[in-house]
C-alpha positions as CSV (number, residue, x, y, z in Angstrom):
1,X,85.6,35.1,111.7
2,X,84.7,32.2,114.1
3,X,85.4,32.1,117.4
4,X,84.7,29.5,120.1
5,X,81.3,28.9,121.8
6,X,80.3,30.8,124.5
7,X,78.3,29.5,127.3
8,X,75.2,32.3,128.0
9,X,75.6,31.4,131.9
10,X,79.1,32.9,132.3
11,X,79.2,36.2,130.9
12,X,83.0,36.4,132.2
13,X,83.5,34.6,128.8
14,X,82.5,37.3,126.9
15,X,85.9,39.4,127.7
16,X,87.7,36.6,126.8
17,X,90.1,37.0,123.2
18,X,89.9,33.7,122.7
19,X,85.4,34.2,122.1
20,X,85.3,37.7,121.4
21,X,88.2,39.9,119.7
22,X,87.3,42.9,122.4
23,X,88.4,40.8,124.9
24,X,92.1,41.2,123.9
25,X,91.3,44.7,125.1
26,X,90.5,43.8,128.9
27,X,92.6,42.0,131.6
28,X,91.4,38.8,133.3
29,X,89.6,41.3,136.1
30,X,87.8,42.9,133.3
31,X,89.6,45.9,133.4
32,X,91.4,48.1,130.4
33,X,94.3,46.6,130.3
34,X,96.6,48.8,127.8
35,X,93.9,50.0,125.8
36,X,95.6,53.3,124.3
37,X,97.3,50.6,122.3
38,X,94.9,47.6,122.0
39,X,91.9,49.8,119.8
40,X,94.5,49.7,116.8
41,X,94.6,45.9,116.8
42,X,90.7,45.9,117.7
43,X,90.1,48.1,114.5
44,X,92.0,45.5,112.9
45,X,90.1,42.7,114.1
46,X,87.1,44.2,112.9
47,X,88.7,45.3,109.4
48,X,89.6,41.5,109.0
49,X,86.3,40.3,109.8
50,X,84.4,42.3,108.0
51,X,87.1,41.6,105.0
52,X,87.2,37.9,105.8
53,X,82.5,37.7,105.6
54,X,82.4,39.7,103.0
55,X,80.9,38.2,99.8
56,X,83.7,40.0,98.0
57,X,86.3,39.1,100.7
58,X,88.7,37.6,97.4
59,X,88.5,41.5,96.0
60,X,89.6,42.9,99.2
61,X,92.6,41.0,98.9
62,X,93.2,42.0,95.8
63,X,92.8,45.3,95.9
64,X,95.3,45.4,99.1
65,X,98.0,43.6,97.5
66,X,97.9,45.7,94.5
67,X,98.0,49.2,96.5
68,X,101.4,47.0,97.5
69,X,102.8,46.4,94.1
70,X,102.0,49.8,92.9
71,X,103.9,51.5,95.5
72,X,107.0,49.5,94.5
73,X,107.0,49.8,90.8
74,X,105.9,53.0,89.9
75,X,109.5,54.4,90.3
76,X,111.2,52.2,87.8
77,X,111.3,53.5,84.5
78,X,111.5,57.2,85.5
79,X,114.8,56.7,87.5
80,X,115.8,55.1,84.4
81,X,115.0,58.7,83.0
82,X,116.8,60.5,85.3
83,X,120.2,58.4,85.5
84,X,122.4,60.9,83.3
85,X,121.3,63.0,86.3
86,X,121.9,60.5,89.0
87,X,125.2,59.7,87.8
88,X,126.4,62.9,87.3
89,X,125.5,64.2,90.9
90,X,127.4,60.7,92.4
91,X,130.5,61.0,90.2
92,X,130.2,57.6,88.0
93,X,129.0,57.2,84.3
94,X,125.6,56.2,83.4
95,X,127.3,52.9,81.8
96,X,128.2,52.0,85.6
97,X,124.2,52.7,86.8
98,X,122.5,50.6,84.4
99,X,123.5,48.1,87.3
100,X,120.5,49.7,89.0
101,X,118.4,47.6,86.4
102,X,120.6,44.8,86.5
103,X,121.4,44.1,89.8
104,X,117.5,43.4,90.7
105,X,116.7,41.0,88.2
106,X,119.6,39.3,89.4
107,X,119.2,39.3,93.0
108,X,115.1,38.3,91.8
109,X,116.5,35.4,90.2
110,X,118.9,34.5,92.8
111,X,115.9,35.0,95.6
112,X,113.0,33.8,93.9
113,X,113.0,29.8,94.5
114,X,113.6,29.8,98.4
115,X,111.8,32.6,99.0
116,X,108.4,31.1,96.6
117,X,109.2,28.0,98.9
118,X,109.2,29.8,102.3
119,X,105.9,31.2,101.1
120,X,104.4,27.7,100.9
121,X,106.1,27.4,104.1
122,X,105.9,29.8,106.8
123,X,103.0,32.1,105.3
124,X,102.7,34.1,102.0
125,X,100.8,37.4,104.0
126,X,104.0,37.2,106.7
127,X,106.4,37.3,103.3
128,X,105.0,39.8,101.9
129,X,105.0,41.9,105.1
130,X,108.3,41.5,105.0
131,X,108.5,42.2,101.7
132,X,106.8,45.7,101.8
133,X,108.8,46.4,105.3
134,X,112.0,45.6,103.8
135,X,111.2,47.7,100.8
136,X,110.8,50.5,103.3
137,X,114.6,50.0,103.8
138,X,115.5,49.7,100.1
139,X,114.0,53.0,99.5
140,X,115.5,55.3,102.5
141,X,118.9,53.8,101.4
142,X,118.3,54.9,97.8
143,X,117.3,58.6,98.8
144,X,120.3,58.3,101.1
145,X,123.2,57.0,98.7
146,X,126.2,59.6,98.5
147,X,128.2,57.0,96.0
148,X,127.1,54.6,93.3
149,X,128.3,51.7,95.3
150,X,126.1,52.5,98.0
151,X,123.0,53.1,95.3
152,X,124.3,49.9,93.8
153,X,123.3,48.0,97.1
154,X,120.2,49.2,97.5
155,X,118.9,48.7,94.3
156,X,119.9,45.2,94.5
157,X,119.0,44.6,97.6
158,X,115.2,45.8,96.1
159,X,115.0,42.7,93.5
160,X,115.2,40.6,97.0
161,X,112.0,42.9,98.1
162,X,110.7,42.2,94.9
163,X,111.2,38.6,95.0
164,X,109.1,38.1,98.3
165,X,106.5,40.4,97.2
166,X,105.8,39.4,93.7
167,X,105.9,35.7,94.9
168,X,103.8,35.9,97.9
169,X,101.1,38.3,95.9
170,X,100.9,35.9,92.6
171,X,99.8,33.0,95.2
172,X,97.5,35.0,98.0
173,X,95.4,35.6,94.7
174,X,95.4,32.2,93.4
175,X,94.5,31.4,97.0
176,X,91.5,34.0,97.5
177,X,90.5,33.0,94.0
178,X,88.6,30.4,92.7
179,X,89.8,28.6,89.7
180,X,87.5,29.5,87.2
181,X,87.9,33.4,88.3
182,X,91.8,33.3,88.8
183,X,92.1,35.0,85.3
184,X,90.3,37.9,86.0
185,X,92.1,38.6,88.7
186,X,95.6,38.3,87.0
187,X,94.4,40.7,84.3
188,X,94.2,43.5,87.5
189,X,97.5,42.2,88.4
190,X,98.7,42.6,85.2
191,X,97.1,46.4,84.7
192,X,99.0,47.7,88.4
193,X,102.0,45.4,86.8
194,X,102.1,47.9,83.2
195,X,100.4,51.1,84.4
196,X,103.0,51.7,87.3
197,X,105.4,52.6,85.6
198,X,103.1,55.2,83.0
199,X,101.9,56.6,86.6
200,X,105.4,57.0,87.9
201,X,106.3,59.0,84.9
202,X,103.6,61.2,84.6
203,X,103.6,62.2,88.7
204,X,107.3,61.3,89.2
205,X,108.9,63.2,86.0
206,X,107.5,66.7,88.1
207,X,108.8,65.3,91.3
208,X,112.0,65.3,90.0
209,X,112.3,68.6,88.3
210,X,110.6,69.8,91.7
211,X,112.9,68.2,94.0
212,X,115.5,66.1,92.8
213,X,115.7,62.6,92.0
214,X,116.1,61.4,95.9
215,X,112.5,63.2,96.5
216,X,111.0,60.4,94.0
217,X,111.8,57.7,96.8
218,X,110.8,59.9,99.8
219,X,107.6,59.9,97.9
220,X,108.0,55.7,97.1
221,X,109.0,55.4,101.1
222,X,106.1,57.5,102.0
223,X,103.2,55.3,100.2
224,X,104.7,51.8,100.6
225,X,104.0,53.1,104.6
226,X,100.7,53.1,103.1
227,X,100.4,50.0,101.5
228,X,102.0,48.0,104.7
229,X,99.1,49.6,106.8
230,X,96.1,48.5,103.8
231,X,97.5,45.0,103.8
232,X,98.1,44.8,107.4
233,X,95.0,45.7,108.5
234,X,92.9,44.5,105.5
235,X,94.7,40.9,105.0
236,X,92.8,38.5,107.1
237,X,95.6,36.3,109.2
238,X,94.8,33.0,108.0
239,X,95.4,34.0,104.2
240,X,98.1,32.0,103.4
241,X,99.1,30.8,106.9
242,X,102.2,28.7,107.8
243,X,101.7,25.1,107.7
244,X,101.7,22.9,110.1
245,X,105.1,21.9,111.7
246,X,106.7,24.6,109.4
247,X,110.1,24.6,111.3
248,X,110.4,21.0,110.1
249,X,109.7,21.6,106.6
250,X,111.9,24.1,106.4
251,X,114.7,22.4,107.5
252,X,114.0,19.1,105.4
253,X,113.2,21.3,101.9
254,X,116.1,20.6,99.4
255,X,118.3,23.1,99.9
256,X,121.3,21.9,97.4
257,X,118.3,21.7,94.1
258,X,117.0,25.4,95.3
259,X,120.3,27.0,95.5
260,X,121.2,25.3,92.5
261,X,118.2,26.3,90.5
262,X,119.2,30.2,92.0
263,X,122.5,30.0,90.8
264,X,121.6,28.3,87.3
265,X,119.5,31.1,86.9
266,X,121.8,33.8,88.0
267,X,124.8,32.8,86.0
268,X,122.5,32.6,82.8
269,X,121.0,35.9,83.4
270,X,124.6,37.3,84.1
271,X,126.0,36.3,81.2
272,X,123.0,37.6,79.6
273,X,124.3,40.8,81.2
274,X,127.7,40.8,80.7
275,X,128.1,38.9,77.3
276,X,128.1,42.2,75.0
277,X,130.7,43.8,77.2
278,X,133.0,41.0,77.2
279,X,132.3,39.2,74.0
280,X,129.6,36.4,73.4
281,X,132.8,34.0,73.0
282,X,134.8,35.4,75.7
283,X,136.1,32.2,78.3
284,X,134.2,34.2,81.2
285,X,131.2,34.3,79.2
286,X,130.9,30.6,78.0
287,X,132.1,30.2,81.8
288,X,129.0,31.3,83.4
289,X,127.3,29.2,80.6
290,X,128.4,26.1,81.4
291,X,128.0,26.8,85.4
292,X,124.5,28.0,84.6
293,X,124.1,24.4,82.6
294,X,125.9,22.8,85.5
295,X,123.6,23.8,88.0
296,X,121.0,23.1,86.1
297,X,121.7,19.8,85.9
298,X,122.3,19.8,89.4
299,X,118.9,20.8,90.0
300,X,117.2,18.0,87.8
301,X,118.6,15.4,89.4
302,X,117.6,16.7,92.9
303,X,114.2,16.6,91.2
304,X,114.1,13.0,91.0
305,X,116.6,11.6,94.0
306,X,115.1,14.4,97.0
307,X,112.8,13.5,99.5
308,X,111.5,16.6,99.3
309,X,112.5,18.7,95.7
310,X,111.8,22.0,95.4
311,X,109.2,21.5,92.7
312,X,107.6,18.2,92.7
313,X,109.0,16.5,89.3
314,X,105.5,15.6,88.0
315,X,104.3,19.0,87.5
316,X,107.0,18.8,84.2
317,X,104.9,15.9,82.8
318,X,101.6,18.5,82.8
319,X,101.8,20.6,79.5
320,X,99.8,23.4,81.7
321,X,102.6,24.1,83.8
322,X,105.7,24.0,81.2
323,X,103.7,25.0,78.1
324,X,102.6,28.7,80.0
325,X,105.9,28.9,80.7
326,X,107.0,28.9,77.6
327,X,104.4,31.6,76.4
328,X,105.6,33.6,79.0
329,X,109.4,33.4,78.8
330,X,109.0,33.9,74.6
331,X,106.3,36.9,75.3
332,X,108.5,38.7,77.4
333,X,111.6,38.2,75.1
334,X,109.8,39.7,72.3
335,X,108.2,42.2,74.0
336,X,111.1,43.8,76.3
337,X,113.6,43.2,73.2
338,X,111.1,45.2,71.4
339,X,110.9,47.8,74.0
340,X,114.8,48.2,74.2
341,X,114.9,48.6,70.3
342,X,111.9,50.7,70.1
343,X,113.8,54.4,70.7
344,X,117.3,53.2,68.9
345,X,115.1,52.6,66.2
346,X,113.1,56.0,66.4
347,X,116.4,58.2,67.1
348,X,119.0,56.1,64.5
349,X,116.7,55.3,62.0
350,X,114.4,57.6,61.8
351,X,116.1,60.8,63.6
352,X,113.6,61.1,66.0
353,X,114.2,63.5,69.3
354,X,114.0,61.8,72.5
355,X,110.6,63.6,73.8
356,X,108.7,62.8,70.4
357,X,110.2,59.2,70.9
358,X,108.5,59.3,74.6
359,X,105.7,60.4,73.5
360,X,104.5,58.0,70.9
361,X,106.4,55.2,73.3
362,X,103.5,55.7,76.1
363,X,101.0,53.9,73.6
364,X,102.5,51.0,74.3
365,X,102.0,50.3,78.3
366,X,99.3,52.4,78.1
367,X,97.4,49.6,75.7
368,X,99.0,46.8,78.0
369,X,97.4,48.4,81.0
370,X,93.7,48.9,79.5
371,X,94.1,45.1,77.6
372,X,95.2,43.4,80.8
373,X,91.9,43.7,83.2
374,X,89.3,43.3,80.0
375,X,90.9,40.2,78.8
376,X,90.8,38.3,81.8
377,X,87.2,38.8,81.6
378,X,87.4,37.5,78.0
379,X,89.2,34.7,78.8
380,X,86.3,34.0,80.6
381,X,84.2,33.4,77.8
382,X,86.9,32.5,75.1
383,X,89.4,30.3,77.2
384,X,92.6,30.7,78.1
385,X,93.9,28.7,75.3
386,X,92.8,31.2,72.8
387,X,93.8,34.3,74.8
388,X,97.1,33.1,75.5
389,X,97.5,32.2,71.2
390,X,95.9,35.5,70.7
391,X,98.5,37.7,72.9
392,X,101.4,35.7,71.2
393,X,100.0,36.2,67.7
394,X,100.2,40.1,68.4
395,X,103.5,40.4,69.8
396,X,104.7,38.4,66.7
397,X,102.6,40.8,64.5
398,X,104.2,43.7,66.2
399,X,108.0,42.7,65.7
400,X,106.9,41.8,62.0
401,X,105.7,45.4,61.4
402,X,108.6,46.9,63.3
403,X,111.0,44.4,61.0
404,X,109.4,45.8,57.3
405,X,109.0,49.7,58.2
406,X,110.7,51.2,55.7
407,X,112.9,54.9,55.2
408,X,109.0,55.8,53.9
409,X,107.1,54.6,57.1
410,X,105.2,57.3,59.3
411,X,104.1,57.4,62.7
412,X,100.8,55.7,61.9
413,X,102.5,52.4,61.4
414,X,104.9,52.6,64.7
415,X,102.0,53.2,67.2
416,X,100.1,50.4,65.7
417,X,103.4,48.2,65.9
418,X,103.4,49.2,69.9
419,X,99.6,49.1,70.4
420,X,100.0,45.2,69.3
421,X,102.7,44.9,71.5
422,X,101.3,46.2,74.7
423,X,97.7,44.4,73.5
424,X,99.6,41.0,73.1
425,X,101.2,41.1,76.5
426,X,97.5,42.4,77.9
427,X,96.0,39.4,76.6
428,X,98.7,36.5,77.0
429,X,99.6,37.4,80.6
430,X,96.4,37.0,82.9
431,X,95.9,33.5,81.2
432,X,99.2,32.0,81.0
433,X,99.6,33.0,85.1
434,X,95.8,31.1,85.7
435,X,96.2,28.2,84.3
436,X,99.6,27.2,85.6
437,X,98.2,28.3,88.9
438,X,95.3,25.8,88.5
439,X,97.6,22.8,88.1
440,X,99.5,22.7,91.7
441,X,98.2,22.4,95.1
442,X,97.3,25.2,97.5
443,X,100.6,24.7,99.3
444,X,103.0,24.9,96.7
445,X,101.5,28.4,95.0
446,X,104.3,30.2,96.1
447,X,107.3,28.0,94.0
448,X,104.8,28.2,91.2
449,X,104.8,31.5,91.6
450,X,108.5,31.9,91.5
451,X,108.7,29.5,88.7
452,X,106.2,32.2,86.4
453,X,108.1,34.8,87.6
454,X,111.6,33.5,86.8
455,X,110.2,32.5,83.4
456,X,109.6,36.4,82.6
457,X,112.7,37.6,84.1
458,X,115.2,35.5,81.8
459,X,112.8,36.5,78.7
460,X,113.1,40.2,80.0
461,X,117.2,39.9,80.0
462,X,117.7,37.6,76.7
463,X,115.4,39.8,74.6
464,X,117.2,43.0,75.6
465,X,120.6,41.5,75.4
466,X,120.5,39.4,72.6
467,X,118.6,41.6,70.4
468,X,120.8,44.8,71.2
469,X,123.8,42.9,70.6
470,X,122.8,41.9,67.3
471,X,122.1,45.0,66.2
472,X,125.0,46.8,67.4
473,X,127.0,44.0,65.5
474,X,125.4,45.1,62.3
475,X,126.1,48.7,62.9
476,X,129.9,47.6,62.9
477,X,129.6,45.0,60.5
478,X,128.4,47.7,57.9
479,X,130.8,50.4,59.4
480,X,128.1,52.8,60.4
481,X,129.4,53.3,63.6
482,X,128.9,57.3,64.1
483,X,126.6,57.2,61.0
484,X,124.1,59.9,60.8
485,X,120.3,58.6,61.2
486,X,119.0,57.3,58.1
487,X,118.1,54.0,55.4
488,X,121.7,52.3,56.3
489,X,121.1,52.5,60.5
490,X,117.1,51.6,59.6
491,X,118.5,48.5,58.0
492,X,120.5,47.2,61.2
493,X,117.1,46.9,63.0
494,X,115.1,44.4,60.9
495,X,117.1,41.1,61.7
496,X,116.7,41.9,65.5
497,X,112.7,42.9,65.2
498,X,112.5,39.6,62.6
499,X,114.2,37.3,65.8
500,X,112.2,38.8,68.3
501,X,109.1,37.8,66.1
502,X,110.4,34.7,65.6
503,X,110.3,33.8,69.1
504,X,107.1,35.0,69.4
505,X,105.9,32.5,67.0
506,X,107.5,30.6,69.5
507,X,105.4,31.1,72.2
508,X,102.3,31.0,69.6
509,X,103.2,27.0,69.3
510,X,103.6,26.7,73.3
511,X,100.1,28.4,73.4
512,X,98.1,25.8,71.2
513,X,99.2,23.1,73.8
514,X,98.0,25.1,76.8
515,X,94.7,23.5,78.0
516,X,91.0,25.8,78.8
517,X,90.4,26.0,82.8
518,X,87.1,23.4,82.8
519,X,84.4,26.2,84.0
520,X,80.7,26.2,83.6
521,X,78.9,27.5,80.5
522,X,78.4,30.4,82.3
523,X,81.4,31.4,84.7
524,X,80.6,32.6,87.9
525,X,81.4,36.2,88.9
526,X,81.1,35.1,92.8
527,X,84.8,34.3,93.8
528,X,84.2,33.6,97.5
């Protein structure tokens, strides 16, 4: 932390905040001034600075931001768990709750581009502040709902949380980072990212049965405290710090292309949502089709005719930006479809009870979480290109098992099918977010940020709508509807795994045009 010089021959200087951090502590007379208060801002001051000197000052950051993004997601897929529960203590039908998945990604989507761009602009550690403080709110309204309408709002009022946070943290690393070390560091994001959710099960499944479902997010409320103290005492200030004339910027930024990017994306995403309710023909949902194309096309042209576009428009000329994309959007439609399939398969086809299903189900996020750190180091060595071709390749492999298992198949074959899945997603993720990171400037991380996280949001809602759909059609189509678990309901599954696969191969072809971060022969393992 540098400070400005001080002359030897006026020691008076030394009290001063603008030389010396301790000097905030003192009043121009040299007195305490305040000082029951001002020793929690001096321990931060020498928190930061040691942070900030530290040879392993990127790792600090890290480190803090992930204690963040733990505390936030390790409640998701257990209050999935326990919505019969939920919904029968608030009156409403667990039909009516699964709006407590949708409603975030929606509200992510519609969030996401401003609030990547306000990132660039007034300061990625101030937005996800925010963020954490905000989810503070999100969480004591949760605890608190009496009626699913008021759970409702504060579940969707968490994907805008979830926005600023997962934005701001995907770009303080690539800030902190250098490029050639970037991927390691997205294979740790990646790990907090999949084990989260294994960690809320395992301590928030005896929370629950303890205390009730509301305890879970007296527990969340309780350590995202924790994580807003780590970051705010831990993040140095000038990691990723408003730019200059801000107030400006953010008043000139293109406004009609970024809303019409967030509403593209959240009529696509709630069509997604909606279309096997109301029909995949149905006038409302080729209506939000054709608004999400609309605004689309909106957007585009503000690409090309703003003075200042949301995304500069020559980033879509550079194959690694769009290509990683790619990879991710057809990773994450495989792998989520997959993961929605995975127990109607187990339970339909197979007659499996719900806690065996669980149980061999853990493999799978359990393999993503171990993969995810060790093959950003391998990227390393190997490249991104092939890491990102290797994680596709085993997504794809996994759908294809799922697609050929057979009334004969044991449970040798299905944990292999989800150890590929979790590996491929382990190994695809780290690289496809480092390399697109390495091809903006510093001050637009946060947009690309948004951009990679956007990608994986309408992959996660196509490949759990489209896939489920089909299937369910082929349960009616062969009037099996009711049908007891067995060789007929095993059959509906394998044009829906076979699809998903499909699409992996997808992301396989957007992987072979994804270019290796130049590094030296032997990378670095200094970040800063």
């Amino acid at each position: 932390m540098s400070g400005r010089h001080v002359d030897r021959e006026d020691p008076e200087g030394l009290l001063s905040a603008a030389s010396d951090p301790a000097g905030a502590a003192f009043n121009p007379l040299g007195g305490e001034a305040g000082s029951d208060l001002n020793w929690f801002f001096l321990l931060r001051e020498r928190v930061q600075s040691r942070a900030a000197t530290s040879s392993r000052h990127a790792w600090w950051v890290l480190w803090s931001l992930l204690a963040g993004l733990l505390a936030l997601n390790f409640t998701f897929t257990v209050f999935i768990v326990a919505l019969p529960t939920v919904a029968g203590q608030l009156h409403t039908s667990v039909s009516v709750l699964t709006w407590t998945m949708i409603g975030p990604l929606l509200a992510y989507g519609l969030a996401a581009p401003i609030l990547g761009k306000v990132g660039d602009l007034w300061g990625h550690r101030r937005l996800y502040l925010a963020g954490l403080a905000s989810a503070i709110g999100t969480a004591a309204l949760t605890a608190l709902a009496t009626n699913a309408g008021w759970l409702l709002t504060a579940r969707t009022l968490d994907g805008v949380q979830g926005a600023a946070t997962g934005t701001a943290s995907g770009a303080l690393i690539s800030l902190v980072f250098t490029p050639e070390t970037r991927v390691k560091a997205m294979g740790w994001w990646s790990l907090v990212g999949a084990g989260g959710p294994v960690i809320g099960v395992s301590l928030g499944s005896p929370i629950i049965a303890a205390f009730g479902w509301r305890a879970l997010f007296w527990v969340q409320l309780v350590l995202i405290v924790i994580a807003l103290a780590v970051v705010w005492f831990v993040l140095p200030r000038h990691e990723g710090a408003p730019v200059e004339n801000a107030r400006g910027a953010f008043r000139e930024m293109d406004w009609l292309g970024s809303w019409a990017l967030s509403g593209s994306v959240l009529c696509l995403m709630l069509g997604l949502s909606l279309a096997p309710s109301w029909g995949w023909a149905s006038a409302a949902t080729l209506g939000l089709g054709a608004a999400s194309l609309a605004l689309l096309g909106v957007f585009i042209y503000r690409l090309t005719h703003a003075a200042h576009p949301l995304i500069p428009p020559h980033y879509f000329r550079r194959r690694n930006f769009v290509m990683p994309m790619l990879v991710r959007g057809c990773a994450t439609f495989a792998y989520f479809g997959g993961f929605f399939l995975f127990p109607l398969l187990m339970e339909r086809g197979y007659g499996y009870s719900i806690a065996r299903v669980g149980a061999i189900a853990v493999a799978r996020p359990i393999v993503f979480a171990v993969s995810s750190p060790i093959a950003g180091y391998v990227a390393m060595r190997v490249g991104e290109r092939v890491s990102a071709i290797a994680g596709a390749l085993f997504l794809a492999g996994s759908l294809s098992i799922f697609a050929v298992l057979s009334p004969g198949s044991g449970a040798l074959e299905v944990v292999i099918a989800l150890a590929l899945s979790g590996l491929g997603m382990g190994v695809a993720m780290p690289s496809s977010s480092s390399v697109m990171a390495n091809e903006v400037l510093t001050n637009e991380f946060g947009v690309m940020s948004a951009a990679q996280m956007l990608s994986v949001q309408v992959g996660e809602v196509a490949g759990i709508e489209i896939l489920e759909t089909l299937q369910q059609a082929l349960v009616r189509r062969h009037h099996l509807v009711g049908a007891s678990p067995g060789p007929g309901l095993l059959a509906t599954f394998r044009a829906p795994f076979a699809i998903g696969a499909a699409v992996a191969g997808a992301g396989v072809i957007a992987a072979l045009f994804v270019r290796d971060v130049p590094r030296p022969t032997r990378a670095r393992s200094v970040d800063r």
